[in-house]
C-alpha positions in Angstrom: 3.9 15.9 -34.5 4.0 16.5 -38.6 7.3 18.8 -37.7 9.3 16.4 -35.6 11.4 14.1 -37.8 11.4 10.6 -36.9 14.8 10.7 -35.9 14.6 12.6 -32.9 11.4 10.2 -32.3 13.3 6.9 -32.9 16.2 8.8 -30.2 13.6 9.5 -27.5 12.6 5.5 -28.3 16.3 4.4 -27.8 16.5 6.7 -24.7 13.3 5.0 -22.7 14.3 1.4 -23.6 17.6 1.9 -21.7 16.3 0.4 -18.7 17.7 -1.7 -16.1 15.3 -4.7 -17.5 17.2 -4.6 -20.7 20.9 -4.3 -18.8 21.6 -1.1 -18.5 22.9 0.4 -15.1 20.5 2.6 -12.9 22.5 5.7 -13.2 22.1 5.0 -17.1 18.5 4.2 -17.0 17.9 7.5 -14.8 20.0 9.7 -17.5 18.3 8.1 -20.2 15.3 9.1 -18.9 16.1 12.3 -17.7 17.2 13.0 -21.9 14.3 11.2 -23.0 11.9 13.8 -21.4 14.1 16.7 -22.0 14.0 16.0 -25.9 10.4 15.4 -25.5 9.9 18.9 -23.8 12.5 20.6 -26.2 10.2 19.2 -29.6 6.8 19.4 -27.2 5.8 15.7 -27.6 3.4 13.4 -25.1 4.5 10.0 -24.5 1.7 8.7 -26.1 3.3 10.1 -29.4 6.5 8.4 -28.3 5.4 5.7 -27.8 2.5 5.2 -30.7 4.1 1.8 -32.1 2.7 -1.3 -32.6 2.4 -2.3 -28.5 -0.5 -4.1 -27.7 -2.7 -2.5 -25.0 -3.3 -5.3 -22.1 -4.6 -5.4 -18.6 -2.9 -6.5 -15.6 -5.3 -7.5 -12.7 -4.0 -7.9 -9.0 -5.2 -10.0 -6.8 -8.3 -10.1 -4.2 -7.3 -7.1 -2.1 -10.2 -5.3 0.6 -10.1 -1.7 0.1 -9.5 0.9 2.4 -8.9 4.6 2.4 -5.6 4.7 1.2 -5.7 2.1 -1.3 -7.3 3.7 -4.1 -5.2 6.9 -3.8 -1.9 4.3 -4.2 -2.9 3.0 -7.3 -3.5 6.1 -8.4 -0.4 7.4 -8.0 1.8 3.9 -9.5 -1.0 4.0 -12.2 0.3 7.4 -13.2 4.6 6.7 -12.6 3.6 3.4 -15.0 2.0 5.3 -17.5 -1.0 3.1 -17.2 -4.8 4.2 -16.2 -6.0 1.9 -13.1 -9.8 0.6 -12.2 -11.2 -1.2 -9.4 -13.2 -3.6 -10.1 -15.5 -5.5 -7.4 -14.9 -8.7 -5.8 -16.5 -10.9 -3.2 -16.8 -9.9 0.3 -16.1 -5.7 0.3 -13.1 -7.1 -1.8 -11.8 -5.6 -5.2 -9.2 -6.4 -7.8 -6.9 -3.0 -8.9 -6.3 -3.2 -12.9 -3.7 -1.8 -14.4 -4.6 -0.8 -18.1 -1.4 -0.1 -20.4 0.9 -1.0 -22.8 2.6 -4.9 -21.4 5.8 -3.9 -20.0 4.3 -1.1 -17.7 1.0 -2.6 -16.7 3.4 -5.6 -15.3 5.6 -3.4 -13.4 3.0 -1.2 -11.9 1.3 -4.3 -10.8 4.1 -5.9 -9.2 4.4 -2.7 -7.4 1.4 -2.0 -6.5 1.4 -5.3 -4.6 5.0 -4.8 -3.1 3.8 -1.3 -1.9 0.6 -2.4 -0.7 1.9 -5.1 1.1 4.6 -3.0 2.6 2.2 -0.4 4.4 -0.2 -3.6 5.8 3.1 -4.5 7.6 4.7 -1.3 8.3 1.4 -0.2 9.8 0.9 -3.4 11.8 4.3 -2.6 13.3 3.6 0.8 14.7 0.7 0.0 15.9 1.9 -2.7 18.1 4.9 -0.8 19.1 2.5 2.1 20.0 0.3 0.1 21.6 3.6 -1.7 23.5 4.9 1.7 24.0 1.0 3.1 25.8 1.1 0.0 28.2 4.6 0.6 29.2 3.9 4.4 30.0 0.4 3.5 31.8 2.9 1.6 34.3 0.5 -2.2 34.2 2.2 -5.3 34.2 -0.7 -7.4 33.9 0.9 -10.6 33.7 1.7 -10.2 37.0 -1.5 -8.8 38.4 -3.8 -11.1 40.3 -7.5 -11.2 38.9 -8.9 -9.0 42.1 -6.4 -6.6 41.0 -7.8 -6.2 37.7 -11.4 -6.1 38.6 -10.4 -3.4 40.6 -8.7 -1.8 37.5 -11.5 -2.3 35.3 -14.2 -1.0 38.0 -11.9 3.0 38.6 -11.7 2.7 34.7 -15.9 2.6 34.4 -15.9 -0.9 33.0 -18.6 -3.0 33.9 -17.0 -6.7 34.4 -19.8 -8.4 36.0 -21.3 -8.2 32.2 -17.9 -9.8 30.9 -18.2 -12.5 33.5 -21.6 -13.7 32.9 -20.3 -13.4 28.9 -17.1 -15.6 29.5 -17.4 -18.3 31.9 -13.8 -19.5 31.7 -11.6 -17.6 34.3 -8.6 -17.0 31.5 -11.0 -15.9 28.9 -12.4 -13.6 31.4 -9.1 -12.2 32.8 -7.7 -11.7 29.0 -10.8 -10.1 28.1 -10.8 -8.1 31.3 -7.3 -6.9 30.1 -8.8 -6.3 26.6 -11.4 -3.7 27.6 -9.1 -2.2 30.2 -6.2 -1.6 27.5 -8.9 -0.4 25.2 -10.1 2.4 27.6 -6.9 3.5 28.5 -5.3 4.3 25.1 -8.0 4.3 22.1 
């Protein structure tokens, strides 16, 4: 870094702050960046060279969120478009809290996305599967809302479920028929 003059280094400076945080369009912020790593390639400098001025290294923590297979992998990857390293660390109940280690600006933003993202699949995946499921019943050709509980039994018994065991379990005729319905739905499709 001894060769590179810190002109160039003060331009690649001037280049990432152009962001749309600091009012610049995102066509600008986008070409800014796109010369920013193109001077940085051209003089072969790291971003931590770049960006080796007096920014003080903080932690962003997320929330309380239970960890699945996919979570880890998507922090991962914002961890590493935020130029930040991420950690899980352990919560209560199989829960953990995903922090986001880096200079203040980019720790912030990768958090916020991080949750936006995470929230996003939650619900994008809750969708499908409903509309799958929707879509399985609808192509088994059941309307159970209009089949009478002798009906169902029936169902249950030519789909190998044992209902006398869910009777005994669930007294109550309408917990009995919805659960009826439940292990029905659950043998036909899963």
């Amino acid at each position: 870094m001894a060769q590179v003059s810190e002109k160039i280094i003060e331009k690649i400076r001037h280049l990432l702050n152009k962001t749309v945080a600091n009012g610049a369009t995102e066509d600008e912020a986008k070409t800014a960046m796109l010369m920013a790593q193109k001077l940085m390639a051209k003089h072969g400098l790291t971003m931590s060279e770049v960006t080796a001025v007096d920014n003080e290294v903080i932690h962003n923590m997320t929330d309380s969120i239970r960890r699945e297979w996919w979570v880890d992998s998507l922090s991962r990857i914002i961890s590493e478009n935020f130029r930040c390293r991420v950690y899980a660390m352990p919560g209560l109940k199989k829960t953990y809290h995903y922090v986001f280690l880096g200079f203040k600006e980019d720790s912030d933003i990768a958090k916020e996305v991080f949750k936006f993202a995470y929230k996003y699949i939650q619900h994008a995946s809750k969708k499908f599967l409903k509309e799958y499921k929707r879509r399985k019943e609808k192509e088994a050709g059941y309307n159970f809302k209009k089949m009478k509980l002798e009906e169902i039994e029936e169902l249950a018994w030519n789909k190998f479920i044992n209902y006398n065991d869910l009777r005994k379990l669930y007294p109550n005729e309408k917990i009995y028929k919805m659960r009826l319905i439940m292990e029905i739905k659950k043998g036909c499709w899963t």
